[in-house]
N, C-alpha and C positions, 0 to 999 in steps of 0.2 A: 504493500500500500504506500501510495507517494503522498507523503506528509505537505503541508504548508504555513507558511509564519506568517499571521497575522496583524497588522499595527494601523492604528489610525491617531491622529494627533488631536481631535478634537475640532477640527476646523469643518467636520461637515453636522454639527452640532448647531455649532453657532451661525452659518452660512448653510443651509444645505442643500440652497441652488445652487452653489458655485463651489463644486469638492474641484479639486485640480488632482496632480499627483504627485503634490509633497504634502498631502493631509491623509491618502491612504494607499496602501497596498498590501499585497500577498505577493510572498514570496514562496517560490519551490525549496525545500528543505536544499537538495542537491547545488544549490547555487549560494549556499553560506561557505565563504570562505576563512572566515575567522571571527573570532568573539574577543574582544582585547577593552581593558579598560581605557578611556581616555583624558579623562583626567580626576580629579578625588569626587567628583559627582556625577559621572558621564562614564556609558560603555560604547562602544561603537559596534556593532555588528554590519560587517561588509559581506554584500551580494556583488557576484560576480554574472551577469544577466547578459541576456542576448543584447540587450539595446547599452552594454558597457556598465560598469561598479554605478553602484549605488550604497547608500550609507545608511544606517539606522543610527541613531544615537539614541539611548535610554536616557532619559533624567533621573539620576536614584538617590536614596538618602546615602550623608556620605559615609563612603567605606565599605559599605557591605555589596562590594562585586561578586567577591565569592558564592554567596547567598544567589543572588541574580543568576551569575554565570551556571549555577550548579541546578538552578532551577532549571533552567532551557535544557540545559543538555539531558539530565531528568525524563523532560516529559517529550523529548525528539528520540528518544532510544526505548523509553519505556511506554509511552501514552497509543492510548488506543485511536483515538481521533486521527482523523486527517487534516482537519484547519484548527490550528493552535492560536490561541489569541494570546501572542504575546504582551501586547500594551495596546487595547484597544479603547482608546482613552473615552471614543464615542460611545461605544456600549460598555463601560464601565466595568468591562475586565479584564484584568491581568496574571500574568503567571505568576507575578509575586507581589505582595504588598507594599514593597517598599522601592516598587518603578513609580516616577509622579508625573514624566512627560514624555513624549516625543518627537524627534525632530526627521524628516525623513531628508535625502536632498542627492542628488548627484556629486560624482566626485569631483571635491571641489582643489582650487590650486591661488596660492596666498606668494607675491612678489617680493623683494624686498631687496634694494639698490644697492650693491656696495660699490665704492669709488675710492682711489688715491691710495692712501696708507689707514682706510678704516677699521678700527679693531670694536666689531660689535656682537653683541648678544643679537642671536637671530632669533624672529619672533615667531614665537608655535605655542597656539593653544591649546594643541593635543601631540602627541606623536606622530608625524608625518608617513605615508605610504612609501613614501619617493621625495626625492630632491633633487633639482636639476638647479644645477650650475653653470649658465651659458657667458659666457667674457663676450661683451660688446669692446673690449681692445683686449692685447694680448695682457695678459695678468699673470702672476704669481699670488696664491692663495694657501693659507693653511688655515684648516677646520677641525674643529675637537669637542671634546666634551669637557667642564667644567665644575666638579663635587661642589653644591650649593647648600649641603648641611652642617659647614664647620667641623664636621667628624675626618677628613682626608685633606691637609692644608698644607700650604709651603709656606717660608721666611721669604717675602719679599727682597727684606734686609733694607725697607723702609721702615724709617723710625720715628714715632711724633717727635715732633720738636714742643711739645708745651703739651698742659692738658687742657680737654674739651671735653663741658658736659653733655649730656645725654638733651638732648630736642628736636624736638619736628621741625625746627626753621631750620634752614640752608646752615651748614658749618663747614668754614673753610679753617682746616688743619695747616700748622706751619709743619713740615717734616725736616730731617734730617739724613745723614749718613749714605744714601744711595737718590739719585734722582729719580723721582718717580717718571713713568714711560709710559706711552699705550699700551705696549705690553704686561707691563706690570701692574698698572689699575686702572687703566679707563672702560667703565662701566661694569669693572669688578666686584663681587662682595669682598667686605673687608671685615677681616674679623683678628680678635684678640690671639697669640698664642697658644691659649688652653679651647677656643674653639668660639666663644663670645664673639657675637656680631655687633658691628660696630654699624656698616650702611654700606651704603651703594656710592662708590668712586664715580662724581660724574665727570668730572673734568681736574685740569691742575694748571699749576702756571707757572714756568722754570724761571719767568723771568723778575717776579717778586723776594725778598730777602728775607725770611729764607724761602725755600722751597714748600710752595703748599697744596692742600688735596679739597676739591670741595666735593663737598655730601651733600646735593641741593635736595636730599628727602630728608637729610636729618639726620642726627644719630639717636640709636638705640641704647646703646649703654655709652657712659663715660668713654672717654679715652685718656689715662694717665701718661705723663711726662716722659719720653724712654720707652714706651708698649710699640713693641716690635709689630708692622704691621705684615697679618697674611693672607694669604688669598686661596681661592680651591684648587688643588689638583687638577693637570690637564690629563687629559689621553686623548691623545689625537687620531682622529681617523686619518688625516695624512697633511703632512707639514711641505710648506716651502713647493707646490705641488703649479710648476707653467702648465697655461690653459693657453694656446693658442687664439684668436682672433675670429671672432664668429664659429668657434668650437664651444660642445656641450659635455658635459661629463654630468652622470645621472647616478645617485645613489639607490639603491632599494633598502627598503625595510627592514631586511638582512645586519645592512650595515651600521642602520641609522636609529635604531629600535635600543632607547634607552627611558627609563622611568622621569617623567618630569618633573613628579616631588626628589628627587636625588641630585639631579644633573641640570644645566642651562648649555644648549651650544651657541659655541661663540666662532665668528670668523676674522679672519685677517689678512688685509691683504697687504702685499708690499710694493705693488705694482698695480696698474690697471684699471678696471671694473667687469664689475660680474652682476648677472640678475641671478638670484638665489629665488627657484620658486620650489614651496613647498607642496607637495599634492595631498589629499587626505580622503 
């Protein structure tokens, strides 16, 4: 017997002369190709369909994927039925209690420019499918993964130069001993020694006496006089890496599949520009 997943988002409820087909579908069991969390309130289940990927995204209360995920799989191996209602928001039933929306939508693909010598945190709301890296000039690039929980951290071997207390307004740090770099903290977490976050490095300014860092979100905790500052661990998917000029290099899922409460990926370039699009 050929099963099917069932989801409606609620929009032929409140419209229901005008359902489209990102308010409902059914899906062939055979056309799920993965059930993956996507972020601390959101599952994503991907269909692989004749008319190309399509996306499910649950809305759950947070943390309990396990729950979720073990429900589906549950009643696709054991359930008698043939159309399974996974989150059928219209008819008010769900395979688990604690799914609260739905999102349906085609696979979708998020841009994002880098140019010159930019060293930035690239923007993903979830874990990406793919990544394609196209150089509009010829570039050299390296890209990696950066520990965002203060548990996995290096010595800069920047040092304050004075102390700053803990506030939500902008704090520009004097530092000391090493000059701070793009490499070394621009748009960095920074945090204490023992693993205490201090903020987000958004900018610095070599040309001021002495050398200082600004935190325009603020800091978290104090920073004392001497407090070595550090930053998270990289690992790099691949460093210092020429892209030719109207060449693409595309990651998959494979390679790019890291948890985003743990990690941030950041890129850098030394050369060039590149369009970084994420797919999802």
């Amino acid at each position: 017997m050929e099963k099917f997943l069932l989801f409606t988002t609620g929009g032929g409820t409140s419209d229901p002369l005008n359902w489209d087909s990102s308010e409902a579908a059914l899906y062939n069991v055979k056309d799920l190709e993965s059930i993956k969390p996507a972020s601390a309130r959101d599952i994503d289940l991907t269909f692989n369909t004749s008319t190309g990927i399509e996306i499910v995204t649950l809305k759950i209360k947070n943390g309990l994927h396990n729950k979720i995920i073990s429900s589906i799989a549950t009643v696709i191996g054991t359930g008698t039925s043939s159309i399974i209602a996974v989150a059928d928001v219209d008819g008010g039933r769900y395979i688990n209690a604690n799914i609260c929306g739905v999102t349906i939508r085609k696979s979708i693909s998020a841009v994002q420019s880098l140019s010159g010598t930019t060293h930035a945190k690239v923007n993903l709301d979830r874990t990406p499918n793919s990544i394609i890296l196209g150089a509009t000039s010829a570039s050299v690039l390296s890209l990696w993964f950066t520990d965002i929980t203060g548990n996995d951290i290096y010595d800069t071997t920047i040092n304050a130069a004075e102390e700053k207390v803990a506030s939500t307004a902008s704090a520009t740090l004097n530092v000391d001993n090493t000059a701070p770099t793009n490499d070394l903290v621009l748009n960095e977490r920074i945090y204490k020694s023992d693993g205490t976050f201090f903020g987000v490095a958004t900018s610095f300014d070599l040309d001021a006496s002495p050398d200082n860092i600004v935190f325009s979100g603020g800091l978290e905790n104090t920073i004392a006089n001497d407090d070595d500052l550090h930053a998270g661990n990289r690992y790099y998917i691949f460093k210092s890496m020429a892209i030719p000029a109207g060449s693409a290099l595309k990651l998959e899922s494979d390679e790019i599949n890291f948890p985003l409460h743990k990690y941030d990926m950041f890129a850098q370039l030394a050369s060039g520009s590149v369009d970084l699009t994420a797919r999802y």
